[in-house]
N, C-alpha and C positions, 0 to 999 in steps of 0.2 A: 421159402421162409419169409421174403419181401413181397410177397403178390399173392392173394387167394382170391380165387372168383367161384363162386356155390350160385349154383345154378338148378333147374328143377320144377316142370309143370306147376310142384303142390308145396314148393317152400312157402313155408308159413311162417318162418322164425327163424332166427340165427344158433345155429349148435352149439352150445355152451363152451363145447371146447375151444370153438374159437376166441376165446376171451382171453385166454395164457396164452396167445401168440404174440407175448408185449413187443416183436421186433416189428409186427407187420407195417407194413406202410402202406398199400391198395387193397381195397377190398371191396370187391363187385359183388351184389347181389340182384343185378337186372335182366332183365332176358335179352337175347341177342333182336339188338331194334329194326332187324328184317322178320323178326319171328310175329310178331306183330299180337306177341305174350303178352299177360298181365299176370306176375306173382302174385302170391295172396298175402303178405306179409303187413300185417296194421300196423304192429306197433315196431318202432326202433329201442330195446330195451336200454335202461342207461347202464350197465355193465359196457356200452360201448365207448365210456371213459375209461375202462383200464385199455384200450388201445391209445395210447399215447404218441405211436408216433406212427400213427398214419396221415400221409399225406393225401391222400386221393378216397374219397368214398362215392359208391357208384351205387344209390340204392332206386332210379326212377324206376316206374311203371310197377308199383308195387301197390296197396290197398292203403299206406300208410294214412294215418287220421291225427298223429300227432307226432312232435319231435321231442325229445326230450332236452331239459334245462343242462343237462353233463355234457350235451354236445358243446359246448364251451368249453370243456376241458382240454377239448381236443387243437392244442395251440398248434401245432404243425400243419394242421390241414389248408391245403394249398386249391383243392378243387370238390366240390360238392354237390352233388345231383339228385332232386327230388324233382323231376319233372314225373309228370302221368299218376299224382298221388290223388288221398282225398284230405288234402290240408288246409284249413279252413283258418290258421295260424300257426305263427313261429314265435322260439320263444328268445324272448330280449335275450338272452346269454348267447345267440349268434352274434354279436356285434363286438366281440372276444375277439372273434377266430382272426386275428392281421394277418395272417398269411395268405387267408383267403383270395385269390383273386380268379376263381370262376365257380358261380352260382347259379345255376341252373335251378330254375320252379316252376316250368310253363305248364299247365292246363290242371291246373288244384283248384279249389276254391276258395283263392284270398282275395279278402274285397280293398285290403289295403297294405299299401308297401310299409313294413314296418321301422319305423324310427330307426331302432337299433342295426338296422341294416346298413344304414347313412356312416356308420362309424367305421364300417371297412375299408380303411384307406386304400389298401392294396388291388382289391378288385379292378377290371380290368374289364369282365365280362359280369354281363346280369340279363339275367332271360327270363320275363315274366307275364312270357304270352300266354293268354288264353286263359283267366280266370277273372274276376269279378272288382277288380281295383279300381276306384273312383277318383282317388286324391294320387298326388306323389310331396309328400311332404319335403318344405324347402330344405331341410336338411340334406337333402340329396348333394346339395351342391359340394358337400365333405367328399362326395366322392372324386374326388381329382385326380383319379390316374384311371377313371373309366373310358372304355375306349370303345363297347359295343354296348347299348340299351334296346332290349327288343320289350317292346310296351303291346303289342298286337292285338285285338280281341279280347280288350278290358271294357272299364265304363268311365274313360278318360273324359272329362267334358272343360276342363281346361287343363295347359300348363303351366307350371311357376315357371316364374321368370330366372328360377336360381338353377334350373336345366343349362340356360346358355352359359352359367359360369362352369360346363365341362369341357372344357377347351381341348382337351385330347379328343373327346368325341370319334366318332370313324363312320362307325354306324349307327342309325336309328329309328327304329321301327315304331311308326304310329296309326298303323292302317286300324279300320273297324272299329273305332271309337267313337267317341260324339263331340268331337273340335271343331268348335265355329271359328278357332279364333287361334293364331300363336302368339309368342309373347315376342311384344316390339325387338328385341334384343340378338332373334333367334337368329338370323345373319350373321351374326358374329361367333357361330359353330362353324368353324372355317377349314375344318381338317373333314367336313360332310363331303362325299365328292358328289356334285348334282349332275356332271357333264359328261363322266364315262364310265360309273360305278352306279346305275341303278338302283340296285340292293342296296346303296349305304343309305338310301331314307326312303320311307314310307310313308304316306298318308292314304292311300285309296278306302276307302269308305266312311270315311269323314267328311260330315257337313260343310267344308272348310269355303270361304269365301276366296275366290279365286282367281287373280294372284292378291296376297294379302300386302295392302300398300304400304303397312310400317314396317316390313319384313324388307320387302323388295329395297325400299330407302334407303338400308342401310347395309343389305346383304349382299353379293357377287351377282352379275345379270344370269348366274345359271339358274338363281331360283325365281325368275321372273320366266325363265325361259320354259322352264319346269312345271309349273303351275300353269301358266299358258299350256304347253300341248297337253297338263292333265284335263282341264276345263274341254278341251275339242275330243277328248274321248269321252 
């Protein structure tokens, strides 16, 4: 009664009946991510605000092309996955959801991080690899309890300066973008591990001038260290 997962080569839609399950809290409609499936499902109907107290929805690798404005009704939602869609935007009534704190959107087609996204305090996690993003508007800085940012395979050609005020930071991913440059300040992401945590940042495929000396200035000798043995590969 608390979990349904609908699953299905040729799902194209959600059952109506599921709409009067007002207790659910999880609802999966993605294929199992070894199946290496894609649903055929476009649209998210907004009948998905009578489920009011789901906490988790699990809709990536589906056809979706749009979300609807009711997804904001949904104030419990604590986890949200539209990674593998075809969303070319989201709509300002995500910036509702405060419980939010993991947002999954990697490989859609947004060319930009939406404002309204910057208002979810809670978040925690954001994954927005692999679509067409140019800008990261300073508002991001609101996000102060973010702890992983995967930026991958956008069209990032600089960062604001209001990224280093995410001081929880952990991870951060900025590979394959077009960064000449970071912002003087970036040293002072102090919770990044440079010296035994790999994975917690990225830059490999960026222009990036190397090591970058108002970085190095004021940051830990890991990221000089860093930058050094990226440059000899």
């Amino acid at each position: 009664k608390k979990k349904l997962k609908i699953s299905g080569r040729e799902l194209a839609s959600i059952p109506v009946q599921v709409f009067g399950l007002d207790e659910l809290q999880v609802l999966e409609m993605s294929p199992e991510r070894e199946s290496c499936l894609r649903y055929r499902m476009k649209l998210l109907p907004q009948e998905i605000s009578r489920l009011r107290n789901l906490t988790c929805l699990y809709v990536d690798s589906n056809n979706l092309k749009k979300i609807p404005a009711e997804i904001g009704t949904l104030s419990h939602l604590e986890r949200l996955t539209l990674s593998n869609n075809s969303l070319s935007s989201l709509p300002p009534e995500m910036g509702t959801l405060q419980r939010l704190h993991s947002l999954h959107l990697a490989n859609n087609s947004l060319t930009e991080l939406p404002v309204s996204l910057c208002q979810l305090r809670s978040l925690t996690f954001l994954d927005v690899c692999d679509n067409k993003i140019g800008t990261i508007p300073s508002t991001i800085r609101h996000l102060e309890k973010l702890e992983t940012l995967l930026l991958l395979f956008n069209s990032l050609e600089s960062l604001p300066e209001d990224v280093c005020l995410l001081r929880n930071l952990r991870t951060l991913w900025l590979g394959n973008n077009h960064l000449r440059s970071l912002p003087a300040s970036f040293g002072e992401l102090v919770n990044l591990d440079w010296g035994y945590n790999y994975c917690s940042c990225n830059f490999e495929g960026n222009p990036l001038e190397s090591p970058p000396p108002e970085v190095c200035s004021r940051g830990p000798e890991e990221i000089r260290d860093y930058f050094l043995s990226f440059r000899r590969t």
